[in-house]
N, C-alpha and C positions, 0 to 999 in steps of 0.2 A: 504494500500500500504506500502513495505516495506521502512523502513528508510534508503535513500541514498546522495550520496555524490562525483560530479563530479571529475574524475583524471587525469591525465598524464600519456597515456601509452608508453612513453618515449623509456622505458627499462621494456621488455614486461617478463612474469616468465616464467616457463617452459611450463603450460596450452597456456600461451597468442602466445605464438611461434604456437603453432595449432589453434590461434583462426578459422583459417576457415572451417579448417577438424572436430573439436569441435561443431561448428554452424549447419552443415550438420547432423551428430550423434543429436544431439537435435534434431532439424526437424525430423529426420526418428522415433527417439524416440515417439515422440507427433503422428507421423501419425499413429505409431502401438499402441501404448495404450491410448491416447486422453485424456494425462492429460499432462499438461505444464510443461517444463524443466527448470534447470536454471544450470548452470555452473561455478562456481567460484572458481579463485584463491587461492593462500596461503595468498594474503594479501588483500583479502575478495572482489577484484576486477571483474564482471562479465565479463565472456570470452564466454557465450552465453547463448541464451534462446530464448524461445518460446511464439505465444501468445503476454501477457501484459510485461513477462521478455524480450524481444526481444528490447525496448525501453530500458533498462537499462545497454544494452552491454557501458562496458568503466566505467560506475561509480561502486562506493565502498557500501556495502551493511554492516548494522548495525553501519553505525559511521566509519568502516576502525579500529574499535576498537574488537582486539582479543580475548581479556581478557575481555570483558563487560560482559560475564555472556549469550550471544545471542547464536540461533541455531549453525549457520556457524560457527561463533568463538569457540565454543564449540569442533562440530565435529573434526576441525583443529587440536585442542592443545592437546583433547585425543584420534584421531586417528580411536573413533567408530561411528558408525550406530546411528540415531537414529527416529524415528516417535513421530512424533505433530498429535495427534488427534484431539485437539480441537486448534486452531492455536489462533483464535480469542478473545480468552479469558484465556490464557499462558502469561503470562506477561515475562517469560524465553523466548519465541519464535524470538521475533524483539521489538525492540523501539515502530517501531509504535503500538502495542496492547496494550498500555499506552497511545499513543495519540487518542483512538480511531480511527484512519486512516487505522487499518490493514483488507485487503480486504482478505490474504490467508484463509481457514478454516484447512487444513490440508498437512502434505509433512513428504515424507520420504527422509533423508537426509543421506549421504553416504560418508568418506572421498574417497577420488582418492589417492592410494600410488604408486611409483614407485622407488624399489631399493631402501624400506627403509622411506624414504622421505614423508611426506605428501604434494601434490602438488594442493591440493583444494579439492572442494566438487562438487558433482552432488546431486539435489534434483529433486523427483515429486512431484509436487503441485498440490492439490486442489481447487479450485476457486467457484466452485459451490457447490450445494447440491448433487446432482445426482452424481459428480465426485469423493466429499468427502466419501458418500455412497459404490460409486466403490473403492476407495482407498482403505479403512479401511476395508472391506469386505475380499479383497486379498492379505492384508498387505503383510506376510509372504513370498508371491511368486513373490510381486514386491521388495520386500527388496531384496531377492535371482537376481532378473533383474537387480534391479536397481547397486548392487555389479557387477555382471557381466560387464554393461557398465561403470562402474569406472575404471576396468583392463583396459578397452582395450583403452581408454582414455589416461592410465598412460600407457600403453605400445605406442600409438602414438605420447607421449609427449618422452619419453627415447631414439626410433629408429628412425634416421636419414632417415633411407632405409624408415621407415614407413610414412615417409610425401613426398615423393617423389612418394611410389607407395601405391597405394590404396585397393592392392588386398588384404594384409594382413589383414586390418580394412574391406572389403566387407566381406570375410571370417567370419569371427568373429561374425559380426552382421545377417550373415545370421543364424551361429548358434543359433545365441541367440530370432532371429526371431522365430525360431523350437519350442521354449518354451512355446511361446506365443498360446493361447489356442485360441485368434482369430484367422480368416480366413484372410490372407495377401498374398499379392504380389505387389514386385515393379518391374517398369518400367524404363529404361535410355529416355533420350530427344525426342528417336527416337518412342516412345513405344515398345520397346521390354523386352520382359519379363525379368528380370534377377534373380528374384527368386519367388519362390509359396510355402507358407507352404504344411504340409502334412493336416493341416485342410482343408487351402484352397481347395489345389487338390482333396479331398474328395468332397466339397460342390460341384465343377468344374463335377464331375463324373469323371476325365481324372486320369492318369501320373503324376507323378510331369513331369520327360522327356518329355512327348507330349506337357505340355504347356512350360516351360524356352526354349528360344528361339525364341517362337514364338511373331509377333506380336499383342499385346493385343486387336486390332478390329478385328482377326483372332478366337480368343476364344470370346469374348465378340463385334458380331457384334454392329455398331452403339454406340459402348463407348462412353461417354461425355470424356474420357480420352486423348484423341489427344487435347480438348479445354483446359483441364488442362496446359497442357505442353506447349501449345502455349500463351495463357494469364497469365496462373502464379496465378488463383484463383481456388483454391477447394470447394467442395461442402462435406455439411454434411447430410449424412443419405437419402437418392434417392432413391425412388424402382427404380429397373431396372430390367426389362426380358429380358431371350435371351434363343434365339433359336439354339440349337447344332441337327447331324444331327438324332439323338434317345433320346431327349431328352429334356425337355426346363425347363429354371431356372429361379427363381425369388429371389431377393437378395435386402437387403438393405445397403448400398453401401456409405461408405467414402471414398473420395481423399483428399490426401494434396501432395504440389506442393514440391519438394525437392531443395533448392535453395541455391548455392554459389557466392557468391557476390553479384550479381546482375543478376545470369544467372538461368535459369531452368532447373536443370539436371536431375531430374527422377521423379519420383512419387511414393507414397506408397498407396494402396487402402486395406481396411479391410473391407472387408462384412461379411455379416449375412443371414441366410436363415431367408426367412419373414415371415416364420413359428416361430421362434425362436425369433426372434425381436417383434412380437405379444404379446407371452407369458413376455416376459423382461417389455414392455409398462406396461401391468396391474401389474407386479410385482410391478415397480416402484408408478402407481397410487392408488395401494393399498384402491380401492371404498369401500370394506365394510367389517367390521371385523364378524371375523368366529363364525356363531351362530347355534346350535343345538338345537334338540325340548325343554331339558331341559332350553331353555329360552322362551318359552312358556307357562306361568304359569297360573294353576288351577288347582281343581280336580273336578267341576263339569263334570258330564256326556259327555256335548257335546261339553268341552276343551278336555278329555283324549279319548275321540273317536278323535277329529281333529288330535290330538300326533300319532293316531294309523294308521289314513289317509297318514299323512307327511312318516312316515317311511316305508308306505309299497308303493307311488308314488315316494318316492325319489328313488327305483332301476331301475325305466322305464324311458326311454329317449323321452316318450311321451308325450306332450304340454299340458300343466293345465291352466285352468283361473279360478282365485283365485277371488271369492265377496265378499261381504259385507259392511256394512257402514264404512263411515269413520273414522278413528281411531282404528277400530277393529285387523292393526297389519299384513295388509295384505302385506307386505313389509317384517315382521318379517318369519311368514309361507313362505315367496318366499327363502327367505335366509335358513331358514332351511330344504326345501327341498332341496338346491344344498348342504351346506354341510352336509349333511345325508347321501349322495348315492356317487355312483362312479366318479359322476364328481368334486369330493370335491379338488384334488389337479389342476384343471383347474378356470379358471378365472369365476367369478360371476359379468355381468356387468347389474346394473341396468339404466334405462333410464326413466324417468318420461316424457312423450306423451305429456302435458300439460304443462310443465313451457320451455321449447323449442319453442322458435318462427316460426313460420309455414315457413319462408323460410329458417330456419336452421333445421330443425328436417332433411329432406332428405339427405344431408351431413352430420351431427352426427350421424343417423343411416348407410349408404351406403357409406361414404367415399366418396372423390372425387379427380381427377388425377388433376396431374398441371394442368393448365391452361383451367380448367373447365369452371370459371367464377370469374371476377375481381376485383380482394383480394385474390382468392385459393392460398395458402399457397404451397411453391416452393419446389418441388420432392411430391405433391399429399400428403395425407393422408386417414391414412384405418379408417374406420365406425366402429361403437362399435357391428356390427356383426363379424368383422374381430379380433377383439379385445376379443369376445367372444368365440374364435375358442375351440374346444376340453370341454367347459367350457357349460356356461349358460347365455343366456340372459334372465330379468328380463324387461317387458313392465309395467313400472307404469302408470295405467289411461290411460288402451285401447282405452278405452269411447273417450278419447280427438285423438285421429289418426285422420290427416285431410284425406275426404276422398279419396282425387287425390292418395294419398299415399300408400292407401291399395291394391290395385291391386301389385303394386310392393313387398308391406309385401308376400303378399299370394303368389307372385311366391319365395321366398326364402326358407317361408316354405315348399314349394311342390318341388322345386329343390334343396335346399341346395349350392346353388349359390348365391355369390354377385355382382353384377356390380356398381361399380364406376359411382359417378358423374360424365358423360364428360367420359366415358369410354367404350370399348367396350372385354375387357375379363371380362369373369367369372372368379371367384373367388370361388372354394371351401371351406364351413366352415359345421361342425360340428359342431351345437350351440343348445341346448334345447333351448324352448322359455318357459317361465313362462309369466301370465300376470297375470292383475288384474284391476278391475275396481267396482264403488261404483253405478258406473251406472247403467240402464235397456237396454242394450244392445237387448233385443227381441225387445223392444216399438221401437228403434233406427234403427231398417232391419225395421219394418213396414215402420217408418217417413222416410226411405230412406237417413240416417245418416252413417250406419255401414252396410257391405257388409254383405250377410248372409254366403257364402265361407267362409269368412275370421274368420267367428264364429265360426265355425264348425270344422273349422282348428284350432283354440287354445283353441277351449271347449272338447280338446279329453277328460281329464281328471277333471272336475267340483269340486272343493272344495270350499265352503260357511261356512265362520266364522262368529257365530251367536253373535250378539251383546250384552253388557253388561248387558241388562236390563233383559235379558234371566237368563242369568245365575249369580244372586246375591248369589248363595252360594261360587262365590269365590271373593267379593266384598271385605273383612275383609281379606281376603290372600294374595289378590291383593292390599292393602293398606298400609299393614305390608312390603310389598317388596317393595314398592317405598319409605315409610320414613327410611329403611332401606339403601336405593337407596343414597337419599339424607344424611344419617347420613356419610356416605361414602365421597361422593363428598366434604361435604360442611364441616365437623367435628362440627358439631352442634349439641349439645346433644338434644332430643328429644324423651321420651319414652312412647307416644303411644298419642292415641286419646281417649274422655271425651265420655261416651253412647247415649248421644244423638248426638255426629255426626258421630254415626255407625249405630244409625236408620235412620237417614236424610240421609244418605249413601245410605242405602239397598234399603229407599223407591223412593232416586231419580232417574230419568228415565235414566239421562246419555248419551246425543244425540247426543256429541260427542267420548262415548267406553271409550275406555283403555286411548289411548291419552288424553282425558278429563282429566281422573281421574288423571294421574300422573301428570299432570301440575298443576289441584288442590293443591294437596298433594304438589306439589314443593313451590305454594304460601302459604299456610298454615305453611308450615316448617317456611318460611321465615318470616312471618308475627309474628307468637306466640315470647311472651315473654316468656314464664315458656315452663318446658320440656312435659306437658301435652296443647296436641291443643283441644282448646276447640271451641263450635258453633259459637264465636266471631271472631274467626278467618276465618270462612267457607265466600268463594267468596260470596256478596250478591243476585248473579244472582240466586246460589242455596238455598238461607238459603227464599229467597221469591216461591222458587217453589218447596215447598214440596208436596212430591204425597202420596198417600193413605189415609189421610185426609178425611172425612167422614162431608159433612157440614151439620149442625141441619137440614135448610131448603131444602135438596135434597129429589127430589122425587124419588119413586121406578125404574118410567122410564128414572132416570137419570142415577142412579145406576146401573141397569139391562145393561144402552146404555152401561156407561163405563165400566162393564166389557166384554161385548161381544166384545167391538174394542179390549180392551188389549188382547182379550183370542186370538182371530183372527190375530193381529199383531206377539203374538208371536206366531202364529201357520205358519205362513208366513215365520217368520225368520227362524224357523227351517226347514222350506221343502229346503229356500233355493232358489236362481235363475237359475232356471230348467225347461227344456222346459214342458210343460202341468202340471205348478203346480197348476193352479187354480184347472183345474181336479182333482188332487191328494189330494187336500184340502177338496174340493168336498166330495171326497168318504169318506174321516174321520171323517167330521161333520155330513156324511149322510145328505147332503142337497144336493140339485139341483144345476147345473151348474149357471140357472137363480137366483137361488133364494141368493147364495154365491155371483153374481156377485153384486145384488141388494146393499146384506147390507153390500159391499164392497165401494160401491158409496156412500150411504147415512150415513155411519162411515166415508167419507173423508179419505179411505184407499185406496191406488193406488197398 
C-alpha cells in the first residue's frame, strides 16, 4: 500500500475544484479498461480513484514530499510520462517498496497540464497478476489513453462552462471510448443507451444509430442492468445470452455502476464474445508448454516409427487413444500431436480422469450455470470442453471415467455439443479428443466398467508406445539427455556414467519406462560426489535387481521358461492394445489360439 498522509482540503487546487467530475472520469475509466485509477494533485493530494485508491481521496501520497525522489513527485517536477513495470521491487516507485507494505505491481503515470501549468497526475494501476500482464502487454496504447484522459481532465479543470455543462467532457470521453479495442457501452440512470463503441455495435450485429437511444433491456432482453442502476453493485464477467429477432448472442459481460456523490448515474458494460473470452482463459492458464516430436527421443525402430505415426495423425481431427504402461510419455505423444498439426495455435487442455474427484470431474469437464448447485461459482462457469474450443482436449487415464459419466462423454463426441451443469442450451465446440490410458480397456467392456461406444468412439485412431524394456538401444541416449537434463537445471558438473551402470542399465527391466529412468538419473546426479556416477550411486531397489544374470544352479527349464515369457511379453508390447491381438500373436508364433492362451496363463502373463 502506498505511503500516505491525512490533509486539509481547506483550499482545494485546481484538480480539487472538479473533484466530483474527476471521481466520475475514474469510475468510467476503470469500467472500460478494468485497471484502477488514481488522481492526484500538484501537491501530491488525491482528488480520486478507484477500487483500493477510492479510500485515499483527501490524503497526501509519498510523504506530500515532491522532491523525494517518488513516482508522482517525479512526474510533477519534470512534466513527463512514465511506467513502473515492476512496482514492487523499484524502490524509486513509493516509500512503501522499502517498507515492504507496497501492494501496486505496476502503473502508468501521466502529468495533467493545463495552459502551461502542471496540475497533477493520473495513473493506471496494476494490483494483480493478470492486470499487471494486461498492462505491460498494451503499455504503448494505454500510455497514448491514459494522455488523452489527462487533456481532458486539464481542460475541465481550466473551463468554467466545462463544470457547469457536461456535454463537453461526454464528448471527449466518448471519443476516447472509440479507441478502446473493447466492446462498450454506457447507460444514464434510466438505462438508456448513451453510447456503443463501433466494436460493440459489431459484437451487437446492429447500428451504432439502432442501439444509442434505445433502452438497454430493448437490445439486451432481461439485463441484470436495471439491478445495477438501482443497487449501485456491478458484476464481473457473467455469460449472458440474448435473443434479437435473426439472431442470438452470447457475451461475457462486465458492469460497473457510474457514481456521483452518492447517487447512481449510469453504467459502463464491456463485453466479450465467449468465443473470444474462451481463447483469452487458456491464454492466461497457459496448461502446457509447446512440444514437438523432436522431444520424443530415440532412434530405435519403434520410437522413429511412433515420430512417423505423430506426424502423419496430427493433420486429422480424428480421436486417438494413446497406451501403454506407465511412464512411457503418453502425455508427451498427446502434446505433440496437437502441436504438430493444424490445431497448434488453438488451446491444448489436458485433464487427468483420475486425480478429479468423482463429484467434481462432471463440472471441470461440462461446466456449470449459476446456481447449478451450492457453492457454483456466480455468473456459471465453462468446462474445459468449452475451454478446448477450436483446440484439443487431452483425456488422461480414460481407464478412470466414472461410468454414470460416459454416456454424457459419448454424446459430445457424436454431437459436438456441451450442456452445462444445471443447464439447458447446447453449447457448440470444436474440440479433438486425445486420450490415453495404461489400462485394458477391452477386459473393462467385458467386466462392464467402460462402455464399448464410448471405445470405439476414441479408438478411431490406436497409437501404443512400447515400453522401455523393448527398446534398450536407446537406453545410453536416453540417459545422456537426462544428465544433460539435469546439468542444465541444477549447474552440476557431471560427465557421464562408470560401464557397469550402463550394463545394469540395459539389462534392467524398467517397470516404470522413461519416467523411471529420468528420476533415476535425477537421484544419481544428486547423490554422486565426483563428476563420474558410479554403481554406488544406483537406487538400491535396482542395483538388487539385476536381470540377465544366469544362476550356476538354473535348470534348462528354467531358462527355456524365462525366455519364452520375455520373448512373449515383448511380442505383446509390440502388437500393442488392439482388438484380436491375441489372434495376431497367434498367427506369428504359428501356435494355436488354445495353445498361446495356455502359456499365456501358466507365464502369469495377462
Amino acid at each position: 500500500m502506498k505511503k500516505t498522509m491525512p490533509v486539509s482540503l481547506k483550499n482545494p487546487s485546481n484538480l480539487g475544484a472538479i473533484r466530483s467530475d474527476a471521481q466520475v472520469i475514474a469510475e468510467a475509466i476503470s469500467a472500460i479498461i478494468e485497471l484502477d485509477t488514481i488522481i492526484v494533485d500538484e501537491f501530491l493530494i488525491v482528488i480520486a480513484g478507484t477500487g483500493r485508491f477510492k479510500e485515499r481521496v483527501g490524503v497526501k501520497e509519498e510523504g506530500g514530499d515532491l522532491h523525494a525522489g517518488y513516482l508522482y513527485g517525479r512526474v510533477i517536477t519534470r512534466g513527463k510520462a512514465e511506467i513502473v513495470e515492476d512496482a514492487r521491487n523499484d524502490l524509486r516507485y513509493d516509500p512503501s517498496v522499502a517498507e515492504g507494505t507496497a501492494t501496486e505491481l505496476a502503473e502508468i503515470c501521466c502529468p495533467i497540464i493545463g495552459h502551461g501549468k502542471i496540475l497533477g497526475v493520473i495513473g493506471l494501476v496494476a494490483v494483480t497478476d493478470d492486470q499487471r500482464q494486461y498492462l505491460l502487454s498494451r503499455k504503448r496504447r494505454f500510455l497514448e489513453f491514459v494522455r488523452r484522459m489527462a487533456q481532458l481532465l486539464a481542460g475541465s479543470a481550466s473551463e468554467t462552462e466545462a463544470l457547469q455543462n457536461s456535454t463537453s467532457v461526454t464528448s471527449q470521453l466518448k471519443t476516447i471510448i472509440e479507441s478502446i479495442d473493447n466492446a462498450i457501452l454506457s447507460v444514464d440512470k434510466h438505462g438508456t443507451i448513451l453510447h456503443c463503441n463501433q466494436v460493440g455495435a459489431e459484437l451487437i450485429q446492429r447500428t451504432k444509430r439502432s442501439i444509442i437511444g434505445k433502452n438497454i433491456s430493448k437490445i439486451w432482453p432481461g439485463t441484470p442492468i436495471p439491478d445495477v442502476l438501482k443497487n449501485g453493485s456491478g458484476y464481473h464477467w457473467h455469460e449472458e445470452s440474448y435473443q434479437s429477432a435473426n439472431h442470438s448472442m452470447t457475451f461475457m459481460v462486465t458492469v460497473n455502476p457510474v457514481v456521483s456523490g452518492s447517487d447512481v448515474v449510469g453504467a459502463v458494460a464491456s463485453f466479450k464474445d465467449v468465443a473470444d473470452f474462451r481463447q483469452k482463459a487458456y491464454d492466461m492458464i497457459a496448461m502446457a508448454p509447446r512440444v514437438g516430436v523432436d522431444a520424443i527421443w530415440g532412434e530405435s525402430l519403434p520410437i522413429r516409427k511412433l515420430r512417423e505415426t505423430i506426424l502423419q495423425v496430427a493433420q486429422s481431427n480424428s480421436n486417438v487413444l494413446i497406451t501403454g504402461e506407465t511412464g512411457t510419455g503418453k502425455g508427451l505423444v498427446a502434446s505433440a500431436i496437437h502441436h504438430s498439426g493444424p490445431r497448434l495455435a488453438g488451446p491444448f487442455i489436458p485433464v487427468n480422469c483420475g486425480a478429479i474427484p468423482d463429484n467434481l470431474i462432471e463440472s471441470e469437464l461440462f461446466g456449470y450455470r449459476e446456481g447449478a448447485f451450492s457453492g457454483a461459482k456466480k455468473g456459471g462457469k465453462p468446462g474445459k470442453f468449452e475451454l478446448a474450443h477450436n483446440g484439443t482436449m487431452f483425456l488422461d487415464e480414460i481407464g478412470d471415467m466414472p461410468l454414470r459419466l460416459q454416456p454424457k462423454l459419448l454424446h459430445i463426441l457424436q454431437t459436438k455439443l456441451v450442456e452445462r451443469l444445471g443447464g439447458i442450451k447446447s453449447i457448440p465446440v470444436n474440440t479433438r479428443v486425445l486420450s490415453c490410458t495404461n489400462r485394458n480397456l477391452e477386459r473393462m467392456i467385458l467386466e462392464k466398467e467402460f462402455r464399448s461406444d464410448l471405445f470405439f468412439r476414441l479408438n478411431v485412431i490406436p497409437i501404443h508406445i512400447p515400453p522401455l524394456r523393448v527398446r534398450s538401444n536407446d537406453m545410453l541416449l536416453l540417459l545422456d539427455k537426462f544428465l544433460e537434463k539435469f546439468r542444465l537445471n541444477e549447474g552440476k558438473v557431471i560427465n557421464g556414467v562408470s560401464e557397469d551402470v550402463k550394463e545394469l542399465f540395459i539389462s534392467y527391466s524398467w517397470p516404470g519406462n522413461v519416467r523411471e529412468l529420468e528420476n533415476t538419473v535425477e537421484y544419481m546426479a544428486s547423490m554422486a560426489s565426483k563428476d563420474i556416477i558410479t554403481i554406488d550411486n544406483v537406487p538400491a531397489r535396482i542395483r538388487n535387481q539385476r536381470q540377465g544374470k544366469i544362476s550356476p544352479d538354473m535348470s534348462l527349464d528354467a531358462l527355456l521358461q524365462r525366455y519364452e515369457k520375455n520373448l512373449l511379453r515383448e511380442k505383446l508390447d509390440e502388437i500393442g492394445n488392439i482388438p484380436g491381438k491375441i489372434d495376431k500373436l497367434a498367427d506369428l508364433l504359428h501356435v494355436s489360439r488354445a495353445t498361446l492362451y495356455r502359456k499365456l496363463k501358466n507365464l502369469g502373463l495377462k
